[in-house]
C-alpha positions in Angstrom: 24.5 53.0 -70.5 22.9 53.6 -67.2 20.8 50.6 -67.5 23.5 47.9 -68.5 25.6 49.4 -64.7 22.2 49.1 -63.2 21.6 45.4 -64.9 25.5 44.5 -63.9 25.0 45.8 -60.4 22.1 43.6 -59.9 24.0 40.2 -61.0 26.8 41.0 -58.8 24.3 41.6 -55.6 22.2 38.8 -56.8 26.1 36.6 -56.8 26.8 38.2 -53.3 23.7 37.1 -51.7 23.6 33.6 -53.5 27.1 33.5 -51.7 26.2 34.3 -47.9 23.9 30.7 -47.5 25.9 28.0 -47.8 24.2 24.2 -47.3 26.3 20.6 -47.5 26.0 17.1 -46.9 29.1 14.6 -46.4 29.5 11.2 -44.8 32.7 10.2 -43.2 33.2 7.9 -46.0 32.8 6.3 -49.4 32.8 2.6 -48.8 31.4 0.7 -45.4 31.4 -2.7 -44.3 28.5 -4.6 -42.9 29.6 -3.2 -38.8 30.4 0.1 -39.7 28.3 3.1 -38.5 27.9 5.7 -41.5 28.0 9.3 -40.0 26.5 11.8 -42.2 27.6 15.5 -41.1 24.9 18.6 -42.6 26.8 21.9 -42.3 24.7 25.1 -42.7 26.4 28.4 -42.5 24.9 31.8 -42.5 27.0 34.5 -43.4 24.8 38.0 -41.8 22.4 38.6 -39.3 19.6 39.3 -41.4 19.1 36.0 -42.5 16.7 33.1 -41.4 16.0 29.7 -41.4 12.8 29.3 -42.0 12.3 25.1 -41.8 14.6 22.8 -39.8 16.5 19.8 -42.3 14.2 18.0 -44.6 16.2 14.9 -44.6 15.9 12.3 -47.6 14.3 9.0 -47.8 16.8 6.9 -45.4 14.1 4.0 -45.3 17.2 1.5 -46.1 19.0 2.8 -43.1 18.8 2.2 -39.4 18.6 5.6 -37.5 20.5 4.6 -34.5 21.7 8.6 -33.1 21.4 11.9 -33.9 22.8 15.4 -32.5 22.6 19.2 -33.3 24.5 22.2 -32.7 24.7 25.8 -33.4 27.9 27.9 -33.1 27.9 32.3 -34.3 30.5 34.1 -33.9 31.7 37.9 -35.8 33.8 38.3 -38.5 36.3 40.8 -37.9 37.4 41.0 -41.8 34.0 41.6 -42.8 32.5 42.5 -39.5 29.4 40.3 -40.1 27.8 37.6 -37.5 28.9 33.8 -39.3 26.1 31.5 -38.1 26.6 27.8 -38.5 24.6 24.8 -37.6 26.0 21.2 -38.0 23.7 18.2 -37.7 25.2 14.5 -37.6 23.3 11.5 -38.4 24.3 7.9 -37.5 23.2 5.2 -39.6 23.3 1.1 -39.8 22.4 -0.2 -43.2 20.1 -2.9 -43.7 21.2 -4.4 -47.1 24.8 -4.3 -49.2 25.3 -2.7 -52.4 25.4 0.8 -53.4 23.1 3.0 -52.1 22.4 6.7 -53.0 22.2 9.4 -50.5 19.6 12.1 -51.6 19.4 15.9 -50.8 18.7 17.9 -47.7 16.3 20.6 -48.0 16.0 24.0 -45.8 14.0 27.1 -46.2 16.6 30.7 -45.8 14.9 33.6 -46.0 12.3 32.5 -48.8 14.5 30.9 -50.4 15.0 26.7 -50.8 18.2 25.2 -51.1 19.4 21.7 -50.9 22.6 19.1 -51.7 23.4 17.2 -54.1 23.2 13.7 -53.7 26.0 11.0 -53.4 26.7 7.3 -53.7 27.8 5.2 -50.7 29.0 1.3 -51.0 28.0 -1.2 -48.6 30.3 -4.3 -49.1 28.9 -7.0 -46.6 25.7 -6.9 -43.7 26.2 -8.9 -40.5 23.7 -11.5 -41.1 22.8 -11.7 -37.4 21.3 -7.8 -37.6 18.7 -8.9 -39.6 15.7 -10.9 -39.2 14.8 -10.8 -43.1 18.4 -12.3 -44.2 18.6 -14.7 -42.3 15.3 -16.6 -43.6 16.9 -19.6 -44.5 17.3 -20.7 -40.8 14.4 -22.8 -39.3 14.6 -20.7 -35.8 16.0 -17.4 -35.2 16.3 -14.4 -32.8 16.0 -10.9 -33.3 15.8 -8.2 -30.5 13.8 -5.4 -31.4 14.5 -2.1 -29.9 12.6 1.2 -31.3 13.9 4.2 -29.3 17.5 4.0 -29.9 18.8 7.1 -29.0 18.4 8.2 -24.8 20.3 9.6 -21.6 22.5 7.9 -19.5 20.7 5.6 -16.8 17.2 6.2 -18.8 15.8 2.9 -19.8 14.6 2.1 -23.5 12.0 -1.3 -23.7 13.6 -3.9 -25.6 11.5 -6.6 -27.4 12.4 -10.4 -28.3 10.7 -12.4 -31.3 11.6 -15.4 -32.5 10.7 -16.9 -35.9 10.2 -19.6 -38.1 9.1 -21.4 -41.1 7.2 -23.9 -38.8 5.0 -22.9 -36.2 5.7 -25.7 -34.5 9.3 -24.5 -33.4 8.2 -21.4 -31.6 6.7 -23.8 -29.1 9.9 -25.3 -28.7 11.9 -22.2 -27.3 13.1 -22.3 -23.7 15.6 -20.7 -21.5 16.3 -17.5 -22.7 18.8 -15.5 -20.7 18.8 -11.5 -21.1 21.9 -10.0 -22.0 24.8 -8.7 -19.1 27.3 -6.4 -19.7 28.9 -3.8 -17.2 27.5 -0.7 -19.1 23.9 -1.8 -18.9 21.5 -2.5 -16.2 18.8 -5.4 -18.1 15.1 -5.9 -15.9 12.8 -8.3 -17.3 9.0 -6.2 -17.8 7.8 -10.0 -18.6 8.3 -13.2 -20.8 4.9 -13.9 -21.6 4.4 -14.9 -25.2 2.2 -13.5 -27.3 -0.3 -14.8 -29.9 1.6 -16.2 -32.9 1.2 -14.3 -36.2 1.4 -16.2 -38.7 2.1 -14.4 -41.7 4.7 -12.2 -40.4 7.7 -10.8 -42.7 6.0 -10.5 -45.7 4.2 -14.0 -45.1 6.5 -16.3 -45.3 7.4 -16.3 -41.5 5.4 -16.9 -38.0 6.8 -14.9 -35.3 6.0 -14.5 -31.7 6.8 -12.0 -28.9 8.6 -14.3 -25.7 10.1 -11.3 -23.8 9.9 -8.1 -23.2 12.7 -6.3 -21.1 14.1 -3.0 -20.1 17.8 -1.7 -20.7 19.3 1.2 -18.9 23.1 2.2 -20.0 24.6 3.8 -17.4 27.9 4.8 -19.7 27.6 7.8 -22.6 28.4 6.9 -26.1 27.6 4.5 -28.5 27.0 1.5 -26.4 26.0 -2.3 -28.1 23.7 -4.5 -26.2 24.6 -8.3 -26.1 22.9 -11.1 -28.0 20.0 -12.4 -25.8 20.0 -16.1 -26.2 17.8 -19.2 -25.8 17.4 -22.8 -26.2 15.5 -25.0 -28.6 14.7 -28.1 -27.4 13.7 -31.3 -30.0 13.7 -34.9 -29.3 16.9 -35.6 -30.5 18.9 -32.3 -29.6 19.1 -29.3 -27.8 20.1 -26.5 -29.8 21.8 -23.1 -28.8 20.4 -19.6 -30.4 21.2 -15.8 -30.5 19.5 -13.2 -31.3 21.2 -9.7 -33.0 22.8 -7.1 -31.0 21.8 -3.7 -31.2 23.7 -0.2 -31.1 22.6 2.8 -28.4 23.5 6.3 -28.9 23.8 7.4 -24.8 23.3 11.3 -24.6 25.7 12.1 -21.9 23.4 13.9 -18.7 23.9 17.6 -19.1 26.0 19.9 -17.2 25.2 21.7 -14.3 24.2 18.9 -11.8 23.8 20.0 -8.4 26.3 18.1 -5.8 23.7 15.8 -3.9 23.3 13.9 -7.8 24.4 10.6 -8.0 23.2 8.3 -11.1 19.1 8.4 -10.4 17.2 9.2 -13.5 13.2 9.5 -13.4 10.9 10.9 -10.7 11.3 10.2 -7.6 10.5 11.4 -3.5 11.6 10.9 -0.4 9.4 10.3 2.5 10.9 8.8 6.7 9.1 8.1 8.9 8.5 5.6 12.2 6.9 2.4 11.9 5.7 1.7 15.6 4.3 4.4 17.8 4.9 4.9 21.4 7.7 7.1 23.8 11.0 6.7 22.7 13.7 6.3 25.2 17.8 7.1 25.4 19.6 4.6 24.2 17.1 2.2 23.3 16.3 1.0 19.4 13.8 2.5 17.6 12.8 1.2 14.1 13.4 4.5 11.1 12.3 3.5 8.1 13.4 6.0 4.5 10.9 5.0 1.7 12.1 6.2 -2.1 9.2 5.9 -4.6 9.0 6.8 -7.7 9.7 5.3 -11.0 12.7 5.6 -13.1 16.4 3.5 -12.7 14.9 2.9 -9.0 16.5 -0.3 -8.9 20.0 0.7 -9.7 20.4 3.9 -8.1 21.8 5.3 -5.3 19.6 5.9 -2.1 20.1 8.2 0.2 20.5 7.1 3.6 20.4 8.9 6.9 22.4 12.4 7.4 24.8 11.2 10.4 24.5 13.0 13.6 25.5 13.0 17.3 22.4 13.3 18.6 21.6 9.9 17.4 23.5 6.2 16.3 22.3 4.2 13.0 23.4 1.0 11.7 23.2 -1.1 8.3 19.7 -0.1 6.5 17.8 -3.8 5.6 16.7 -2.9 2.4 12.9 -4.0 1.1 11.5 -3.2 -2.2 8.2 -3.5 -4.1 8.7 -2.7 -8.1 7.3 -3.3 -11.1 7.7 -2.2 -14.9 5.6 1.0 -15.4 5.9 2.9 -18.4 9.3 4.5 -18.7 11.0 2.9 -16.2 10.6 0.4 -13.0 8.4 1.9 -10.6 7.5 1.3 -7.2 9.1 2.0 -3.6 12.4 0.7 -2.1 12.3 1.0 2.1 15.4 1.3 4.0 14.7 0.2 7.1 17.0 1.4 9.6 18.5 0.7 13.5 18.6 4.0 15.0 19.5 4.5 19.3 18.9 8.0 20.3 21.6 9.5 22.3 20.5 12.4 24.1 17.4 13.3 25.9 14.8 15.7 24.7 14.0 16.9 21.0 16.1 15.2 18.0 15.7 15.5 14.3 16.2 12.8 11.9 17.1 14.2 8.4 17.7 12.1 5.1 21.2 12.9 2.9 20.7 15.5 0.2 19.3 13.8 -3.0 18.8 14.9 -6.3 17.3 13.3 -9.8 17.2 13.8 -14.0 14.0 14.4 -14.7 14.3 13.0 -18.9 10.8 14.5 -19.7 12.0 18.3 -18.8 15.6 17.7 -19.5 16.3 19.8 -15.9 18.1 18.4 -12.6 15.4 18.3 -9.6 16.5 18.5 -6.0 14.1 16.7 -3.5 13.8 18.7 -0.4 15.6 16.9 2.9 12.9 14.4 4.5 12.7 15.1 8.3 11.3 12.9 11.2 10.9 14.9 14.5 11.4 12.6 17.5 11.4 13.5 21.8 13.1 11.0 23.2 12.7 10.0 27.6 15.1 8.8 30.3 14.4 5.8 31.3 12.7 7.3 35.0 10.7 9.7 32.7 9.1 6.7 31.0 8.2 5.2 34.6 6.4 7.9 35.5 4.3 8.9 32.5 3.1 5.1 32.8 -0.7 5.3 33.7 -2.2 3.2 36.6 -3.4 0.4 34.2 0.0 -0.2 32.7 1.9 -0.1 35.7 -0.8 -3.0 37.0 0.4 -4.7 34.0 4.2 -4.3 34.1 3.5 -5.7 37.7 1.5 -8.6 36.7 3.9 -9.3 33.9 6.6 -9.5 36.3 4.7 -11.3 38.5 3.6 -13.9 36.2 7.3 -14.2 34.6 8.4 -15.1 38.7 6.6 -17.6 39.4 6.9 -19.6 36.3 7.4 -23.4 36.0 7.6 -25.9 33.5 4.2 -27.2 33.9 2.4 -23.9 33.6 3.2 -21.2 30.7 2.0 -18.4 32.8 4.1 -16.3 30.5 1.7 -16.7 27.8 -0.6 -14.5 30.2 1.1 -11.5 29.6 -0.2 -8.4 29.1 0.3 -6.8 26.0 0.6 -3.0 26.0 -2.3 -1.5 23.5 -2.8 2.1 22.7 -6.9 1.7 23.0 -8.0 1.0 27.2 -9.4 -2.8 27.2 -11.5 -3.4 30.1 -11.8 -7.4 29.7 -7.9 -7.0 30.5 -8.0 -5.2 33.6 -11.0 -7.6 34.7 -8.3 -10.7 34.0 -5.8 -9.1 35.9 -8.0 -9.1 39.0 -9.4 -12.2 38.7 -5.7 -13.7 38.7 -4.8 -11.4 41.4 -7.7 -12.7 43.5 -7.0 -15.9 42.5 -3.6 -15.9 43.5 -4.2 -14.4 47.0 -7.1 -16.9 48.0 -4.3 -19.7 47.1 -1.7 -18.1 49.0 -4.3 -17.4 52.1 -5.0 -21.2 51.8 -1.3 -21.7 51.7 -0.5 -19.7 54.4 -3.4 -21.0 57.2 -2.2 -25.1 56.3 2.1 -23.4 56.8 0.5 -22.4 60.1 -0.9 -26.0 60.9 1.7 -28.0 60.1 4.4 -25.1 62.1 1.9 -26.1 64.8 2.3 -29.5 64.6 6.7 -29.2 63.8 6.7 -27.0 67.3 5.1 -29.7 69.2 7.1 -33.0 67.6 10.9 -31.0 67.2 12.8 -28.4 69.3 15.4 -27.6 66.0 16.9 -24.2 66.0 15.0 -22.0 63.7 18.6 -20.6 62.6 19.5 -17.3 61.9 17.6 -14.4 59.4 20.8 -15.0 56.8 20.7 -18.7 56.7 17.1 -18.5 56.5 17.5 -16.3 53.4 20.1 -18.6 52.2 17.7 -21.8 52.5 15.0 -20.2 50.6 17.4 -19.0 47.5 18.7 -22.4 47.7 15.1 -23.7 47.0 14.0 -21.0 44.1 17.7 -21.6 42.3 17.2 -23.5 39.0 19.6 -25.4 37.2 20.5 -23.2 34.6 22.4 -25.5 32.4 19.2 -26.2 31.2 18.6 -22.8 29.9 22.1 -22.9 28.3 21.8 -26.5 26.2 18.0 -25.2 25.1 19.3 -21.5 24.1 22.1 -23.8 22.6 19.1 -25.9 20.1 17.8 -22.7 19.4 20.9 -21.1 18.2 21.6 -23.9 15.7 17.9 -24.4 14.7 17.8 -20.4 13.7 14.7 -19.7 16.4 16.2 -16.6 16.6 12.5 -15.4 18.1 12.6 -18.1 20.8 16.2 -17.8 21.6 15.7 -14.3 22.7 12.4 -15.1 24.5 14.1 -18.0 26.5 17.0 -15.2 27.2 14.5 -13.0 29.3 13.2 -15.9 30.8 16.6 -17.0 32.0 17.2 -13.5 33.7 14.0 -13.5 34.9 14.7 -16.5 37.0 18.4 -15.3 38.0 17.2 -11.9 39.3 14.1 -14.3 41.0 17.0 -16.1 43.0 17.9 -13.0 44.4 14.8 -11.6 44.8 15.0 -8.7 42.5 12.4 -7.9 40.4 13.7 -5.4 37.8 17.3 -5.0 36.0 18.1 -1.4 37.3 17.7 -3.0 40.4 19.4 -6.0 39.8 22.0 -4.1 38.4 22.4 -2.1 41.7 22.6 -5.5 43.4 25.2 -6.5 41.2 27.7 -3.5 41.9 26.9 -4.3 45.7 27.6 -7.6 46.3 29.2 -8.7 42.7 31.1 -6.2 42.0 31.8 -2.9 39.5 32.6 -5.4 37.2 30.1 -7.5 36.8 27.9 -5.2 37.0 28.9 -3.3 34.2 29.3 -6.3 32.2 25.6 -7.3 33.0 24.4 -3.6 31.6 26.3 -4.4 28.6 25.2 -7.4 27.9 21.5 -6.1 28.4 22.2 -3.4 25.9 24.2 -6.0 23.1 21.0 -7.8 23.9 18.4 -5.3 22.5 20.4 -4.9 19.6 20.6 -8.1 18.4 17.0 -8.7 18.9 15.8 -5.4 16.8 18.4 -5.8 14.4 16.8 -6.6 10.7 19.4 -8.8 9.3 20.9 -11.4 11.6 24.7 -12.9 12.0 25.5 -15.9 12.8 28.6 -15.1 14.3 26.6 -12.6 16.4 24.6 -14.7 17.7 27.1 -17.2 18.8 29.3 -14.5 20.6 25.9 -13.0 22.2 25.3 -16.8 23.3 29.1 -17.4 24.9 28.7 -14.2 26.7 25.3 -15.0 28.3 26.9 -18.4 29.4 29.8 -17.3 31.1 28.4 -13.9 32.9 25.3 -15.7 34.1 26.9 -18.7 35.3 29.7 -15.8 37.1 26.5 -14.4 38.5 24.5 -17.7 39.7 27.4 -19.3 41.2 
């Protein structure tokens, strides 16, 4: 007696235990059509804490199917009925079928405490395929398409390589295939890797096709979801016609990015740095343009992400960026360097700091949100009598020759081209060509000066004219040095319409330099002082302006029209106010 309670005791355990695994496999359901998407849901539950599973899902042979998505997840929570921990883990599959018919669905396997169980299996029914999915069905067509992509399943913004073939019965046509054009759609970004084609194989599909590789291209989604990329099509050109072709389209499953991103991310997905930094060197001065340049490399969705720009700040002014870039396909994703380079006028004197915006990436490889650290450029910037005095002997010789030179110029001699250029490194053939001009110059004007005295001579003896008064005399001589400067205007005028934006701004100096010549002023601060003196506030301050609008046009990266026509109507009418 006690051995048959002992033996019933047992089968119910035995029943209990059997009870507390529970494995299943369903799809959504029975009957599909050619476009549809089976989704096949496996549900384990665990019913008690002591049990274990031992082997993830041994799925069955789904070699007729398209794996185009898969996703896991685990939810346990307590009983209170039973007070046991429920553990169940639900895995979904989606699938695109590759032929019609009926098609059985075998078992799913997974190891619970020592113990294997599995599903049983089921019959789906495919009624139609979308001819255009397939390369192998649609045989009978002497030229076809089909795009090729392997790693179906990836994040938002991370790209997947995509790859074009085109068959036929005839080798012959694959030489005939021109023109393709990459699919567009607003949820994917498409960048070409290359459209070389490959060597033809000619026993492709079983042997009864040639095929050949004619592009090769990256897509990045930049929406979550299931999202279908376009038909890539292409030309095929005979004699007598010109023939249209598409290839298939092809389903992503777009993992959404996951939560937690930190507030400086915007869309960039990859690996990526930030570097700024200053292109020229030398002294920077208040209120003059400097040249900042913010460099992102890295490689990722560089080319369709957001950069970040310059953190805005009183100490300093920044315009547009001119963006620059140099990137090519690398291995997952385009990589290379994009340069923003930047219009930046300090506005204070002494120490400023130039910091980049906040910026964040994905990384896809660690599945983890990176923050960059803020890129910094340190900069001291001068007044403008600072950088006069921290000018060494040998440039201030220069800034006089310069001036010197750009003074006495005339049409028939360039002595412009003989200025100095400033260079970090001392040049002694330089200074020795300074001096030899400066010589040269002051033997001509001591020859000059003894045949004035010769022929004053002579004038004294032959005519008793008034020599007139100091004022008139000065009058005479600005008389003689003016210069027509029309002639400026219609040439700056050429310029302007021929784009020579470089000359048009080196014929503007010139033309100040021989205004400020007639009245015998040999720098603008001085100049400008002259101005408010005998011109007025006005015009003075509209000269300082106009020098100012000046410099910015000519270190600005990207230039209007419409800017420089208004910089050009504003040079004629306040120089022609000031020559008058």
């Amino acid at each position: 007696m006690k051995q048959k309670l002992i033996y019933i005791l047992l089968l119910f355990i035995s029943i209990i235990s059997y009870g507390q695994v529970s494995l299943s496999l369903e799809s959504d359901k029975a009957e599909y059509n050619g476009r549809d998407i089976i989704n096949l849901t496996i549900v384990l539950e665990l019913n008690g804490g002591d049990l274990e599973q031992q082997s993830v899902f041994q799925l069955p042979d789904l070699s007729k199917f398209t794996i185009i998505g898969s996703g896991s997840v685990t939810n346990s929570f307590m009983d209170p009925l039973t007070n046991t921990v429920i553990t169940e883990k639900i895995t979904r599959l989606a699938l695109e079928p590759k032929k019609k018919g009926k098609i059985r669905i075998g078992s799913v396997l997974v190891t619970v405490s020592n113990k294997i169980y599995k599903t049983e299996p089921f019959d789906i029914v495919i009624k139609d395929i979308d001819r255009r999915s397939s390369a192998h069905i649609a045989a009978q067509n002497e030229v076809f398409l089909n795009m090729e992509i392997e790693d179906r399943e990836v994040y938002q913004d991370q790209p997947t390589i995509a790859v074009l073939k085109v068959y036929s019965r005839n080798i012959d046509n694959l030489r005939k295939v021109r023109n393709i054009q990459l699919p567009q759609q607003d949820n994917i970004n498409v960048h070409p890797v290359h459209f070389r084609k490959s060597e033809i194989d000619p026993s492709d599909m079983g042997g009864s096709m040639a095929s050949q590789i004619i592009a090769v291209f990256m897509v990045f989604p930049n929406h979550a979801g299931y999202v279908e990329v376009p038909a890539v099509s292409a030309s095929v050109n005979t004699l007598s016609s010109k023939n249209k072709i598409l290839s298939n389209k092809v389903k992503l499953n777009v993992k959404k990015l996951p939560e937690g991103a930190p507030g400086s991310f915007k869309n960039a997905v990859g690996n990526f740095k930030v570097d700024v930094y200053c292109p020229t060197a030398g002294k920077t001065e208040v209120e003059k343009p400097m040249n900042v340049v913010v460099k992102v490399s890295g490689e990722g969705n560089i080319m369709d992400m957001k950069l970040p720009g310059i953190e805005a700040s009183q100490d300093y002014e920044f315009f547009n960026p001119k963006i620059t870039s140099k990137v090519y396909p690398g291995k997952v994703g385009m990589k290379g360097e994009i340069f923003a380079n930047y219009i930046v006028i300090p506005k204070k004197q002494g120490a400023i700091s130039i910091k980049t915006e906040e910026f964040s990436f994905f990384d896809p490889e660690k599945k983890e949100y990176v923050e960059v650290p803020v890129a910094q450029l340190s900069i001291h910037s001068f007044s403008h009598e600072q950088m006069m005095e921290s000018r060494s002997t040998v440039e201030k010789v220069n800034e006089y020759t310069n001036n010197f030179l750009e003074t006495v110029n005339t049409p028939v001699l360039k002595t412009t081209s003989f200025k100095v250029k400033e260079k970090n490194k001392f040049n002694w053939n330089i200074l020795f060509v300074n001096i030899a001009i400066l010589l040269s110059l002051c033997v001509a004007y001591l020859v000059f000066r003894n045949w004035q005295k010769k022929r004053s001579l002579v004038s004294k003896t032959t005519s008793t004219q008034s020599l007139g008064s100091v004022a008139e005399t000065e009058e005479e001589i600005r008389t003689m040095l003016k210069t027509d400067i029309t002639d400026y205007f219609n040439y700056l005028k050429n310029l302007k319409e021929n784009n020579d934006y470089t000359k048009f701004f080196e014929t503007v100096e010139e033309l100040d330099s021989e205004v400020r010549n007639q009245y015998f002023q040999s720098s603008t601060k001085d100049f400008t002082m002259f101005l408010e003196n005998y011109k007025g506030n006005n015009i003075a301050e509209e000269y300082r302006t106009l020098s100012q609008k000046i410099q910015i046009e000519k270190y600005a990266p990207v230039k209007s029209e419409e800017g420089i026509d208004e910089l050009y109507n504003t040079i004629v009418k306040l120089y022609s106010s000031i020559s008058k």
